[in-house]
C-alpha positions as CSV (number, residue, x, y, z in Angstrom):
1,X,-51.0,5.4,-3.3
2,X,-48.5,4.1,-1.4
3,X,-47.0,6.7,1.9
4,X,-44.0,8.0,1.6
5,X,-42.3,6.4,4.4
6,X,-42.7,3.0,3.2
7,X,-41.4,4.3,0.2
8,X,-38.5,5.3,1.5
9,X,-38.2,1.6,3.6
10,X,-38.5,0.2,-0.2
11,X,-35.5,2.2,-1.4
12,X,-33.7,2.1,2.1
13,X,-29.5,1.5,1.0
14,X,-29.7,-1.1,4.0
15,X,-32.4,-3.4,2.3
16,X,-31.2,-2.6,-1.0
17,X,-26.9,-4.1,0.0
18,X,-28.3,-7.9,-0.8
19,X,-29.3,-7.2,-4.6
20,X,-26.1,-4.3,-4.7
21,X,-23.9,-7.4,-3.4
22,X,-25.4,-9.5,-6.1
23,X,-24.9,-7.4,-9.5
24,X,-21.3,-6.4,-8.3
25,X,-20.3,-10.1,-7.7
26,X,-21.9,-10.7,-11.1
27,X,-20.5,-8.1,-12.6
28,X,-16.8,-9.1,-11.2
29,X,-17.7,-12.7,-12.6
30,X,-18.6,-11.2,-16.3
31,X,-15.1,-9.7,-15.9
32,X,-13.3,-12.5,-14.9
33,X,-15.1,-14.7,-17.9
34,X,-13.8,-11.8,-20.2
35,X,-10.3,-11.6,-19.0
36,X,-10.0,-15.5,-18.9
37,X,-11.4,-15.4,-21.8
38,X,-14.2,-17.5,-21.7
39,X,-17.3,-16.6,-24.5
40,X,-17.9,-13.6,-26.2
41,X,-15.6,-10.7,-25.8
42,X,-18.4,-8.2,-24.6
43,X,-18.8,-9.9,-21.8
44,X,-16.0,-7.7,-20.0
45,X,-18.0,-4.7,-21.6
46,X,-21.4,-5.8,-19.7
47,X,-19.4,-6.5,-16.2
48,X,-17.9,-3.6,-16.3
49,X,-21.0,-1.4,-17.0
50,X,-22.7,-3.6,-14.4
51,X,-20.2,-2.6,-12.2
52,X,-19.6,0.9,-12.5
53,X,-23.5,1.6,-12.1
54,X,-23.6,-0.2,-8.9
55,X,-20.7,1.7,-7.2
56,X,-22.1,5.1,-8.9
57,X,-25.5,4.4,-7.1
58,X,-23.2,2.8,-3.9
59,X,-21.3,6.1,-3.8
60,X,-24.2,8.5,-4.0
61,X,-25.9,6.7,-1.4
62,X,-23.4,6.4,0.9
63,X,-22.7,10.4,1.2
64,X,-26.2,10.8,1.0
65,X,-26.5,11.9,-2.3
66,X,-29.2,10.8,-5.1
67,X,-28.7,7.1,-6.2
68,X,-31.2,6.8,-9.0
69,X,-30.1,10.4,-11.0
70,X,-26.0,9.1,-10.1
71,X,-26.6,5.3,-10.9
72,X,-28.7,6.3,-14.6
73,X,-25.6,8.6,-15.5
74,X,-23.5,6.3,-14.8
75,X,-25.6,3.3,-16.8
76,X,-26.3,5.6,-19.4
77,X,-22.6,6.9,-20.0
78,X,-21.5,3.4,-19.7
79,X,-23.8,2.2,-21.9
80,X,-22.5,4.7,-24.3
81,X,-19.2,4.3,-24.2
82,X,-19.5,0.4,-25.2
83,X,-22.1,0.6,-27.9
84,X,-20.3,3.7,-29.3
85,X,-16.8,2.5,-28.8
86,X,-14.7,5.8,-29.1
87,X,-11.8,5.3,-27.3
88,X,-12.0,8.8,-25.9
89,X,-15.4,7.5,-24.4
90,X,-13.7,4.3,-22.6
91,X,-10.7,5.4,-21.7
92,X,-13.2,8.6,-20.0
93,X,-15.5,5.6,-18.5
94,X,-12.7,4.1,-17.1
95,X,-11.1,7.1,-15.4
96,X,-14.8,7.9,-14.0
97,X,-14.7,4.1,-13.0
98,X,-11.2,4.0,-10.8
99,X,-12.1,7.4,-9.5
100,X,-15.5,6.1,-8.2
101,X,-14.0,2.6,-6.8
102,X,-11.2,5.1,-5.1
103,X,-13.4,7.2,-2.7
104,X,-16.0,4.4,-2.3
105,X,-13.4,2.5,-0.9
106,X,-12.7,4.8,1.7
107,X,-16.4,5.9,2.7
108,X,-17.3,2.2,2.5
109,X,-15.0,1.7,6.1
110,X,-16.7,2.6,9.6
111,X,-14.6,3.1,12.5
112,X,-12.1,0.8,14.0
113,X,-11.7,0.5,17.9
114,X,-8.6,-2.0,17.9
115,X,-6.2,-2.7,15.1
116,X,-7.3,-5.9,13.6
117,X,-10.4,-4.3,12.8
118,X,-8.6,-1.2,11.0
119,X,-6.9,-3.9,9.1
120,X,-9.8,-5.0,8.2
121,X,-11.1,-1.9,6.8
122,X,-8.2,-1.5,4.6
123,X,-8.7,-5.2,3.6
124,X,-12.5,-3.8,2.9
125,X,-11.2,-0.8,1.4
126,X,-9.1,-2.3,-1.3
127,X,-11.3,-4.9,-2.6
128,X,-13.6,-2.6,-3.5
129,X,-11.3,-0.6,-5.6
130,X,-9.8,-4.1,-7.0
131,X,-13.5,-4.7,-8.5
132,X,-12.9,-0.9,-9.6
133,X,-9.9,-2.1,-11.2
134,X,-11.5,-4.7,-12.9
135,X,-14.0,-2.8,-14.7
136,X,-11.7,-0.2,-15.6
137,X,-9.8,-2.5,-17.3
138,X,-13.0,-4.0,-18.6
139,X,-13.6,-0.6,-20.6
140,X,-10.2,-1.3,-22.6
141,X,-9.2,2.3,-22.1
142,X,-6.0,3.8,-24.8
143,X,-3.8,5.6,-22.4
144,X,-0.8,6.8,-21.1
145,X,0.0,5.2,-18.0
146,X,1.3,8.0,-16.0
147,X,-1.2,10.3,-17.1
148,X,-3.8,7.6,-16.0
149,X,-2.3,7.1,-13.0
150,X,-2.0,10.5,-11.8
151,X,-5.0,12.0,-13.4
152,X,-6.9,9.1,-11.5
153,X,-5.3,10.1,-8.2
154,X,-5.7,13.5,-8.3
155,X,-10.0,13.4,-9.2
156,X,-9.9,10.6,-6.5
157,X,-8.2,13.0,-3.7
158,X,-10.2,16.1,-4.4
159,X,-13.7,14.0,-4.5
160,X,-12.2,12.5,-1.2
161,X,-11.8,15.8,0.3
162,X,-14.6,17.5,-1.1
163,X,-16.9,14.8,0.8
164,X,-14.5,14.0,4.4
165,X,-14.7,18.3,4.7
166,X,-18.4,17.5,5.4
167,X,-17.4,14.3,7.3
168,X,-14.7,15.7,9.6
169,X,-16.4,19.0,11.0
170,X,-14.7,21.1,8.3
171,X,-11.1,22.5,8.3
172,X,-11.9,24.7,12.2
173,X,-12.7,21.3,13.5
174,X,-9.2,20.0,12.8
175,X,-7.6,20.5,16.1
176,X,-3.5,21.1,16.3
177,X,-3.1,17.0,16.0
178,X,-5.5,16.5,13.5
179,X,-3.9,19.7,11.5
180,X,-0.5,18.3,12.0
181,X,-1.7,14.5,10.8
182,X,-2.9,16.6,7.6
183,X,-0.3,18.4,6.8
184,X,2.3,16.1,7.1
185,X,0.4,13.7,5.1
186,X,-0.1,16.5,2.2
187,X,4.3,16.7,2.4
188,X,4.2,13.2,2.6
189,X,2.0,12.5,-0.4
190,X,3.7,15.6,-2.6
191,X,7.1,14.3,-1.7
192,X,6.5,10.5,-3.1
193,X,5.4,12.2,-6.4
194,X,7.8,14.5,-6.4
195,X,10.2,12.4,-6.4
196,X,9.3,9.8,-8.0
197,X,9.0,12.2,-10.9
198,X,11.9,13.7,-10.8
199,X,13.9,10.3,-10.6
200,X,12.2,9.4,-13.6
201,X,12.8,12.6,-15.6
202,X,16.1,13.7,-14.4
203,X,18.1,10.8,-12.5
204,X,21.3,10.1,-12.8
205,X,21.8,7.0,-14.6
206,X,23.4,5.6,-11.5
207,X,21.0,5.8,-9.3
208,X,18.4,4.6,-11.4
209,X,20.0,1.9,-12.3
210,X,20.5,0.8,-8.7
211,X,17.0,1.6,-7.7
212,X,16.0,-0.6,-10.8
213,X,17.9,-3.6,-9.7
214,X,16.4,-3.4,-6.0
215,X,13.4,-3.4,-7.8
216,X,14.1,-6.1,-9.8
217,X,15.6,-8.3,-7.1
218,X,12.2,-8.2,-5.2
219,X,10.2,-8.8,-8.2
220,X,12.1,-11.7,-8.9
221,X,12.4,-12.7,-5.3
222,X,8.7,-12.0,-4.3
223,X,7.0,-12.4,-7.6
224,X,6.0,-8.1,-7.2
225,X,7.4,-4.8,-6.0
226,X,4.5,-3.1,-3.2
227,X,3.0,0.1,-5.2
228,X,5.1,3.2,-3.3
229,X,2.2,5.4,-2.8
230,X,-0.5,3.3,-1.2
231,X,2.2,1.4,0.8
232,X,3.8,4.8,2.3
233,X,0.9,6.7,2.2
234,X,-1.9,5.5,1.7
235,X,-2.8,2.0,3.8
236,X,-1.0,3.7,6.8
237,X,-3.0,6.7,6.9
238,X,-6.9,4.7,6.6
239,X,-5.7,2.6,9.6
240,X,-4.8,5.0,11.6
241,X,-7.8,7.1,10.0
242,X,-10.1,4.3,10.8
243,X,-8.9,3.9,14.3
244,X,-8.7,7.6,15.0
245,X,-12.5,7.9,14.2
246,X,-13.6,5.6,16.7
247,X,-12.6,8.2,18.9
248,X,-12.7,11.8,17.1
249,X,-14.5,12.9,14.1
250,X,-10.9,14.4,12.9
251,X,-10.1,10.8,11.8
252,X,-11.9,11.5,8.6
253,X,-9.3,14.0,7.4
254,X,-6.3,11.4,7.7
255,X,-8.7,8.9,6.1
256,X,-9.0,11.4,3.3
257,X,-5.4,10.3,2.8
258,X,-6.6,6.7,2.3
259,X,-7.6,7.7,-1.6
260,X,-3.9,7.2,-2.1
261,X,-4.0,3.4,-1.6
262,X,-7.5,3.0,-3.1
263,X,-6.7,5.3,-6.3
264,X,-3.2,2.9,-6.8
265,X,-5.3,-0.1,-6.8
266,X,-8.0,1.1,-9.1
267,X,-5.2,1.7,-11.6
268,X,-3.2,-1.4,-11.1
269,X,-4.4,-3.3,-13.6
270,X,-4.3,-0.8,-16.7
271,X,-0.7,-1.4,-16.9
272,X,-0.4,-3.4,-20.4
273,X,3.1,-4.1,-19.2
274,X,2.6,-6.0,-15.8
275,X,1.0,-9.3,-15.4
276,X,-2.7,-9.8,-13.6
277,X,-1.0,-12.0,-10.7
278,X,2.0,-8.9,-10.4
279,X,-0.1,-6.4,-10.2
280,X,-2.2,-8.6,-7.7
281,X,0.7,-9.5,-5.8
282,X,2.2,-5.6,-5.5
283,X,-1.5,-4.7,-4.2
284,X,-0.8,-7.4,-1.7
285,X,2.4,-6.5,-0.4
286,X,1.3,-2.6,-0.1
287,X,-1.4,-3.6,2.3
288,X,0.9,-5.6,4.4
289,X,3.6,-3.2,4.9
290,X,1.1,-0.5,4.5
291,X,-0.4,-2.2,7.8
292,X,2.9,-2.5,9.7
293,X,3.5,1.2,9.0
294,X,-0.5,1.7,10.2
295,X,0.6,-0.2,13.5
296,X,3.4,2.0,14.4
297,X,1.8,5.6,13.7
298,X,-1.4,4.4,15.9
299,X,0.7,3.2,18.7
300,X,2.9,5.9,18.4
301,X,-0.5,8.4,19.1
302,X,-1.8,6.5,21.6
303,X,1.6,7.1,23.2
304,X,1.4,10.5,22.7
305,X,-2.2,10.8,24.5
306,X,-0.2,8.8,27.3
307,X,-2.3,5.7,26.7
308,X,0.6,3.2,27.7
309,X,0.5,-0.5,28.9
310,X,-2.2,-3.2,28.1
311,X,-4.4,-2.2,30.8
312,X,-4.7,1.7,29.9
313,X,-5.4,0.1,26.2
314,X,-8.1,-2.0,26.5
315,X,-9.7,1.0,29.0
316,X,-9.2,3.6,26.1
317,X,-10.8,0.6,24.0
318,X,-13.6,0.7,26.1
319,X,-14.1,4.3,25.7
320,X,-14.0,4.7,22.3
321,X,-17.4,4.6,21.5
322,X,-18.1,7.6,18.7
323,X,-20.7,6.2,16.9
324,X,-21.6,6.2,13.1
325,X,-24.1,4.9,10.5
326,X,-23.2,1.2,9.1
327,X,-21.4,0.2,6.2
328,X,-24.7,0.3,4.4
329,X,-26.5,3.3,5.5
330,X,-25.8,6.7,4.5
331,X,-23.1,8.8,6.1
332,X,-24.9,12.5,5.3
């Protein structure tokens, strides 16, 4: 009988990434063949059960939860909803699927001691939820696309807090900064909705009509308009998430905020009405400007903890040493 230690070193998330790596890229590949389309249509139906069970297992591991029971749900459910094909089933996979790609994308980041590397967390962040997108499109879900969107964001933000309250020390560990950075993100976050809502319900048709042709001018300039939400919200606050954690453990509550960007891109591609390489193309933009925005609110606190001039930068740089597990080990 084998010890129990090398059977944890068998099922260790660290030697287990290679062969995760490997059914995800297949998976995105079976997805890509179906959306082409290139052979049978189930092939989108296989990559995106392949998928879904690898982030479900991903996801559990990484907030040290229970892989096997999480990753057999999640095969067994998909499997279910293909050879069944209810649409209630799907369309259910597929929420389950964006929601899972949404906070994986943000526990998947580690912390960032200089910008380019919180860039490249949010570059990390939001191709994981892209492969999310993919195999929630892969499910062929009926929906209504607000309802989608915002049901989608809403599971993604509560699972996101439900596991960064565990991460960041709980709500007495905030600080005055750290409860500041939350709640303005909160208004921040309700605001975009709010009025994005309200424009579409109850705007003037003036004002519509002129926000519509901005719109369309930079879709027809740019090829894509940036998705409001994860450019405003969302890619700004997991920089300056990222980058804050290198130095306090608060910097998981603004990353918490992060689910905004990661949630938009796991739904970008349900929209029946917007091409693959637009909806590609607004993910794109989001991130940039997203990034510039991210630029300016972490220089703007390091200005406020008087952290001025290149040489007290790279000295706070050095300093910034809070450690945490890797990318592939688990975070709990």
């Amino acid at each position: 009988m084998r010890p129990p230690a090398a059977a944890a070193r068998l099922t260790s998330p660290r030697l287990l990434a290679p062969l995760w790596l490997v059914l995800v890229a297949a998976g995105a590949a079976l997805l890509v063949l179906g959306l082409v389309p290139v052979g049978p249509d189930e092939l989108s139906r296989v990559g995106a059960v392949v998928v879904s069970t690898a982030y479900a297992w991903a996801l559990a591991a990484r907030v040290g939860g229970r892989p096997v029971l999480f990753g057999s749900l999640a095969l067994v459910a998909g499997v279910l909803a293909v050879v069944l094909d209810l649409t209630w089933l799907r369309t259910g996979a597929s929420v389950a699927t964006c929601v899972v790609a949404a906070v994986l994308g943000v526990v998947a980041t580690v912390p960032a001691v200089r910008f380019r590397l919180a860039a490249r967390e949010c570059l990390v962040a939001v191709v994981v939820a892209g492969v999310g997108a993919l195999a929630a499109l892969g499910y062929a879900p009926t929906l209504t696309l607000t309802r989608f969107e915002y049901l989608t964001l809403a599971l993604a933000m509560v699972a996101t807090v439900a596991v960064v309250q565990r991460l960041g020390a709980g709500l007495h560990g905030l600080g005055r900064r750290g409860l500041l950075a939350v709640v303005a993100g909160t208004l921040l976050l309700a605001v975009t909705l709010l009025y994005a809502e309200l424009l579409r319900r109850y705007g003037t048709p003036t004002v519509v009509d002129n926000l519509l042709d901005g719109v369309v001018w930079v879709r027809d300039t740019l090829g894509a308009f940036p998705r409001p939400i994860a450019t405003v919200v969302g890619v700004p606050a997991l920089a300056w998430g990222c980058h804050m954690r290198a130095r306090r453990r608060q910097g998981w509550w603004v990353c918490a905020f992060g689910a905004a960007a990661t949630a938009s891109t796991a739904t970008a591609l349900v929209n029946p009405g917007v091409t693959l390489l637009e909806s590609g193309l607004s993910v794109l933009y989001g991130l940039v400007v997203g990034l510039v925005l991210g630029y300016l609110l972490i220089r703007v606190d390091l200005a406020v903890t008087g952290t001025r001039g290149r040489r007290s930068r790279a000295a706070e740089q050095g300093l910034a040493v809070r450690p945490e597990p890797r990318r592939t080990e688990p975070l709990l």
